[in-house]
Short mmCIF file of the C-alpha atoms (twelve columns), coordinates in Angstrom:
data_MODEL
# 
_entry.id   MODEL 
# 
loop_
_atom_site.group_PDB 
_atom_site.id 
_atom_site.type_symbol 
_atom_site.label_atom_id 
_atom_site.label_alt_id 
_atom_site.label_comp_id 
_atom_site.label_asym_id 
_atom_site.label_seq_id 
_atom_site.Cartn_x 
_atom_site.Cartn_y 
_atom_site.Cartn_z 
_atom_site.pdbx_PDB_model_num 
ATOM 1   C CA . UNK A 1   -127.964 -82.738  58.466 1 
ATOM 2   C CA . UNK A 2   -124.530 -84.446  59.258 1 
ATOM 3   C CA . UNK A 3   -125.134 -87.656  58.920 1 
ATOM 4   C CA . UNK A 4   -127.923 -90.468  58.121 1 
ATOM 5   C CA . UNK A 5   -127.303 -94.335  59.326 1 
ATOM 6   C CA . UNK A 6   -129.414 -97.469  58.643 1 
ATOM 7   C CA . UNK A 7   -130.134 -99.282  61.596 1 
ATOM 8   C CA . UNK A 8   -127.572 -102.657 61.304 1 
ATOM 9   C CA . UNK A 9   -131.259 -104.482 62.527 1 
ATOM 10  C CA . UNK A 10  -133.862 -103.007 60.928 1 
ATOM 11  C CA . UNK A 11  -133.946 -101.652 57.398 1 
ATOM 12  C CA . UNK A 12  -136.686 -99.050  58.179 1 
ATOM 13  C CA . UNK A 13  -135.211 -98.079  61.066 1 
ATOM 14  C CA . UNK A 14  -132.708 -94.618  60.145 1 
ATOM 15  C CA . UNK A 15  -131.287 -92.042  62.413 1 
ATOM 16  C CA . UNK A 16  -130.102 -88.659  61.258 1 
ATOM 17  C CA . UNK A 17  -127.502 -86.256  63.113 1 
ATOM 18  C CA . UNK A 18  -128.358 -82.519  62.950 1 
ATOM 19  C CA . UNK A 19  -127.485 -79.138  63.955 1 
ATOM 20  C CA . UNK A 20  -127.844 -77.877  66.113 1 
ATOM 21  C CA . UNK A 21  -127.244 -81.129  67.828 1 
ATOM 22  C CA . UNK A 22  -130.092 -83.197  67.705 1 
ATOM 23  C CA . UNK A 23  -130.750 -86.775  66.987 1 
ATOM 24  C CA . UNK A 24  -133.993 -88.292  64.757 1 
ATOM 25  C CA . UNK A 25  -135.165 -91.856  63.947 1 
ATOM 26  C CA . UNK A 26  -137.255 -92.590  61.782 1 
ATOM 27  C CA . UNK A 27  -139.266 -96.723  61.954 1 
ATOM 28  C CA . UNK A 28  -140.744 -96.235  58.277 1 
ATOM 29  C CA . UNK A 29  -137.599 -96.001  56.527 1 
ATOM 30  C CA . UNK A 30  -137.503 -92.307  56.415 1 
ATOM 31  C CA . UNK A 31  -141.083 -91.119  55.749 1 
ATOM 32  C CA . UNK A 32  -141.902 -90.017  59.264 1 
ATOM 33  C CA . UNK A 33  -139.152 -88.770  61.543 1 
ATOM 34  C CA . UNK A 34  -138.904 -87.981  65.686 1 
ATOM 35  C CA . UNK A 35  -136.204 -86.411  67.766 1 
ATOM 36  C CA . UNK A 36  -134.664 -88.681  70.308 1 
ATOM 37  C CA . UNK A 37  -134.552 -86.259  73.404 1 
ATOM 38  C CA . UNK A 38  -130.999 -87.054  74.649 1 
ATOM 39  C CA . UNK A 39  -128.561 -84.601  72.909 1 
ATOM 40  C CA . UNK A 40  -130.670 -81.364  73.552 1 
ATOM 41  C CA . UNK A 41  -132.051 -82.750  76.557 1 
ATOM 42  C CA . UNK A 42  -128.782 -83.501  77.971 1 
ATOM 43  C CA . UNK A 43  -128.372 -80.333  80.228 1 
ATOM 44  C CA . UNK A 44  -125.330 -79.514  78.969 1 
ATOM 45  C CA . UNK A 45  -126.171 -78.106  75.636 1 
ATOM 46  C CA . UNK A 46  -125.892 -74.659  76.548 1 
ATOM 47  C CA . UNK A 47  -121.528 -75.413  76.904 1 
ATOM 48  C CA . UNK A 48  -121.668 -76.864  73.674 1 
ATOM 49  C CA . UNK A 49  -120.345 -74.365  70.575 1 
ATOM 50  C CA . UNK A 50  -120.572 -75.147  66.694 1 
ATOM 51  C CA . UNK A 51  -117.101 -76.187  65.565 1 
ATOM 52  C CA . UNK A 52  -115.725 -75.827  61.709 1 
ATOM 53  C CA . UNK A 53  -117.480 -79.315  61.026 1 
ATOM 54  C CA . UNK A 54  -120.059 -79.735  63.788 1 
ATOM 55  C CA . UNK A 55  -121.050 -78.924  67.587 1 
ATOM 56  C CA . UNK A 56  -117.824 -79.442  69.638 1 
ATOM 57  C CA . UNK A 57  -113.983 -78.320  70.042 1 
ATOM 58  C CA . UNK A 58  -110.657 -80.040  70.135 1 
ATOM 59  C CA . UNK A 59  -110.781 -81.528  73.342 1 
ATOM 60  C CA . UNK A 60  -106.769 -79.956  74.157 1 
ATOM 61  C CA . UNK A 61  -108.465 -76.916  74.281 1 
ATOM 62  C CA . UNK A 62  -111.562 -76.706  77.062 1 
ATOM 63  C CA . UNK A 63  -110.778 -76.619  80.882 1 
ATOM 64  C CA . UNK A 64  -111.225 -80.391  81.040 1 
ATOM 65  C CA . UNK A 65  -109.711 -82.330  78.028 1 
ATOM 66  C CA . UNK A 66  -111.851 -85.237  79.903 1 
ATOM 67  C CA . UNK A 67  -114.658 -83.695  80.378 1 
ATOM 68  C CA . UNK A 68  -117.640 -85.105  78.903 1 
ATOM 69  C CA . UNK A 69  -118.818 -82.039  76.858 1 
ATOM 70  C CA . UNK A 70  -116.002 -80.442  74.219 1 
ATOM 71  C CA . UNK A 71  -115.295 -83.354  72.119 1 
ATOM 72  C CA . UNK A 72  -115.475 -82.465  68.529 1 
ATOM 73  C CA . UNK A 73  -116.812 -86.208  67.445 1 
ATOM 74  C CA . UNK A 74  -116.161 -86.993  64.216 1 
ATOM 75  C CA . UNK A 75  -117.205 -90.090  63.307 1 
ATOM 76  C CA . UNK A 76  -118.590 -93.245  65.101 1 
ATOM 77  C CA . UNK A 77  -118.372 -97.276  64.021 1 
ATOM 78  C CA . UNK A 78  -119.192 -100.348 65.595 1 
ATOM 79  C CA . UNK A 79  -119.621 -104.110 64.097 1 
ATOM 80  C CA . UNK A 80  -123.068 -105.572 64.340 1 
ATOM 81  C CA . UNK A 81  -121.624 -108.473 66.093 1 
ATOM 82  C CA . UNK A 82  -119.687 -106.809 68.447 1 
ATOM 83  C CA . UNK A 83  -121.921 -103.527 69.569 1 
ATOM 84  C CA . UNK A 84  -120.256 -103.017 72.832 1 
ATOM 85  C CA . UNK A 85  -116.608 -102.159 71.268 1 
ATOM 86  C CA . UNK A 86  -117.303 -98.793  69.419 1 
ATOM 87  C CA . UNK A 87  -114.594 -96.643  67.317 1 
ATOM 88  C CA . UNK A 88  -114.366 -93.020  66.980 1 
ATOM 89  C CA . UNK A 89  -112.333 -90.390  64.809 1 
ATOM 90  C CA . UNK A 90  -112.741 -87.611  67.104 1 
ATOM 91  C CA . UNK A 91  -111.136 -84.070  65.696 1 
ATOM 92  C CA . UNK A 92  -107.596 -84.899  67.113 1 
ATOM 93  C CA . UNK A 93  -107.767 -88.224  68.656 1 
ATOM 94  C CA . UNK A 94  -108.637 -92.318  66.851 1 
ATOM 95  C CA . UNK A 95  -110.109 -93.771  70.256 1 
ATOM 96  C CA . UNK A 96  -112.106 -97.635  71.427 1 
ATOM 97  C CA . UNK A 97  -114.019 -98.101  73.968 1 
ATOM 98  C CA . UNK A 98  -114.882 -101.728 75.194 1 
ATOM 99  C CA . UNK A 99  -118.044 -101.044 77.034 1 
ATOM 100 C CA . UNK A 100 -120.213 -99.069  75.133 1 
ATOM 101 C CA . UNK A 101 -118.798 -96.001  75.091 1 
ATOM 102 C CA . UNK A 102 -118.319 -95.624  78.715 1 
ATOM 103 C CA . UNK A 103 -114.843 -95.305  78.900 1 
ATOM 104 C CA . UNK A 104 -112.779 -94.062  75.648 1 
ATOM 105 C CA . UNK A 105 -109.091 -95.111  74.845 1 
ATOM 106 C CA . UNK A 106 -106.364 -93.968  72.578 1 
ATOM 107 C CA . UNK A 107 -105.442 -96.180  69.573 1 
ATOM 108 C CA . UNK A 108 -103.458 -93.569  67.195 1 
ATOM 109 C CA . UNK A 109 -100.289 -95.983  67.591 1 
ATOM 110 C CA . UNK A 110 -98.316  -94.978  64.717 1 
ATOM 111 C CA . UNK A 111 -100.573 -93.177  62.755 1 
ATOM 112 C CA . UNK A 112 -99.040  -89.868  60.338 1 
ATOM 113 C CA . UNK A 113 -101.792 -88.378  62.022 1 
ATOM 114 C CA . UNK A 114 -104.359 -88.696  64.506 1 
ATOM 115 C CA . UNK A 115 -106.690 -86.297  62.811 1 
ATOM 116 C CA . UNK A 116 -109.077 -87.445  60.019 1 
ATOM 117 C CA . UNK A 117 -112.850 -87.620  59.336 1 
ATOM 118 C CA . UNK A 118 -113.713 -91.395  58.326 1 
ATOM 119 C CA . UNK A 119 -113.434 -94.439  60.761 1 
ATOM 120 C CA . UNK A 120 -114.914 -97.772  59.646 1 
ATOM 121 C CA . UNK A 121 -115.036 -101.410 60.538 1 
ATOM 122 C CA . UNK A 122 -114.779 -104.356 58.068 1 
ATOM 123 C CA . UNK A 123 -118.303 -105.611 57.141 1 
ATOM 124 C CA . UNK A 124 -116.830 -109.734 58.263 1 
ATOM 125 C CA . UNK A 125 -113.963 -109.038 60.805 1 
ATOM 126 C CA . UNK A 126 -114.974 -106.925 63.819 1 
ATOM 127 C CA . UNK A 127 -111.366 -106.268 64.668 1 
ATOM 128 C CA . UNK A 128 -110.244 -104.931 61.388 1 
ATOM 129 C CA . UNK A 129 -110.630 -101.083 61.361 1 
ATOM 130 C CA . UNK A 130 -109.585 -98.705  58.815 1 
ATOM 131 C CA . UNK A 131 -108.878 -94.667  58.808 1 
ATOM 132 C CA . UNK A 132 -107.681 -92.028  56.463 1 
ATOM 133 C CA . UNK A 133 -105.440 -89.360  58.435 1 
ATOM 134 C CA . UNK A 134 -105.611 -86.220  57.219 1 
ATOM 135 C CA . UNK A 135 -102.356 -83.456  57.689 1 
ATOM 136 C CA . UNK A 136 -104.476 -81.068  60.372 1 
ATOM 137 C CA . UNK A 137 -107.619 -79.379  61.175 1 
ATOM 138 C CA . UNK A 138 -105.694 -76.508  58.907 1 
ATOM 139 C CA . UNK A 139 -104.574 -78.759  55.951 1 
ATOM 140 C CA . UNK A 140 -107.356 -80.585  55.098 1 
ATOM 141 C CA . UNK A 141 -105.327 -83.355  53.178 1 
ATOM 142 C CA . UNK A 142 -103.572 -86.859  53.802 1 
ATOM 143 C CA . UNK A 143 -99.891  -86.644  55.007 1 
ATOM 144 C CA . UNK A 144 -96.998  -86.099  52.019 1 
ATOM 145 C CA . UNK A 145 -100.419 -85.295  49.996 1 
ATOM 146 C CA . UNK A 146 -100.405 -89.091  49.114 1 
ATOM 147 C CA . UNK A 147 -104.277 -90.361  50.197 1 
ATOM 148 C CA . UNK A 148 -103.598 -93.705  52.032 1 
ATOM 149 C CA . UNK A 149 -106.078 -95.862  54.089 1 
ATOM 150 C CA . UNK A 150 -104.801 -97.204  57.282 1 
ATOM 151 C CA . UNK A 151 -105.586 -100.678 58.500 1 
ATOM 152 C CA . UNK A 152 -105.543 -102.429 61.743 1 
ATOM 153 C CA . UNK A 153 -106.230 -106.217 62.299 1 
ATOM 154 C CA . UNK A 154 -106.028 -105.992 66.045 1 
ATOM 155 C CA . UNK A 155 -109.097 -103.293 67.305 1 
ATOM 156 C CA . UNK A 156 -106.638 -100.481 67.007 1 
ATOM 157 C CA . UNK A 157 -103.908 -101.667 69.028 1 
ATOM 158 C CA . UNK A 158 -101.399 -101.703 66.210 1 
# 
């Protein structure tokens, strides 16, 4: 299991991220669980490849850096109030989208580093968003070994 999340709605509502790429929910608050068909029924699973933290790659290195199967995602956030604007720390890349996740933008700015594991949002301001940049996929560690939490007011945009 990678990850768990309470449903911002619903506190028996759960859904769990596994490998080999599968999504689960669970409506009792964990008791009974069922796989959400999407990820392995996508029809793309078979280009997909376990990465050193999950299934994907650094997106610099596939045939299609936008292609829509590659991207080592590693972390998702969105505000309750605001679930159309979503965040993600993907392996080399701090991206928004604005529409749901249909189309993805930079917002690494001036960042040490645009690689890192943890992305959240601040429980009362929807535009506040905070990170933790870490060296490289190789050095596993914040920049100047000095841990720091980065903070933007503005979505990302500075």
């Amino acid at each position: 299991m990678w990850h768990l999340e309470a449903s911002p709605h619903d506190a028996d509502t759960v859904y769990a991220g596994v490998e080999d790429a599968a999504l689960f929910k669970s409506t009792d608050g964990g008791r009974s669980w069922k796989e959400l068909a999407g990820l392995r029924g996508h029809g793309g699973g078979e280009k997909w490849m376990p990465g050193a933290g999950g299934m994907g790659l650094h997106s610099q290195y596939i045939p299609d850096p936008e292609g829509e199967v590659g991207h080592c995602v590693h972390r998702l956030a969105m505000h309750p109030s605001r679930p159309e604007v979503l965040y993600m720390q993907k392996h080399w890349d701090v991206m928004r989208s604005d529409d749901g996740g249909a189309l993805w933008h930079k917002i690494s700015g001036n960042l040490p580093s645009d690689f890192g594991f943890p992305i959240a949002v601040h429980a009362h301001e929807p535009d506040t968003v905070y990170v933790i940049p870490l060296k490289s996929d190789a050095e596993r560690y914040p920049p100047d070994a000095k841990l720091r939490v980065y903070r933007s007011r503005k979505g990302g945009n500075s």
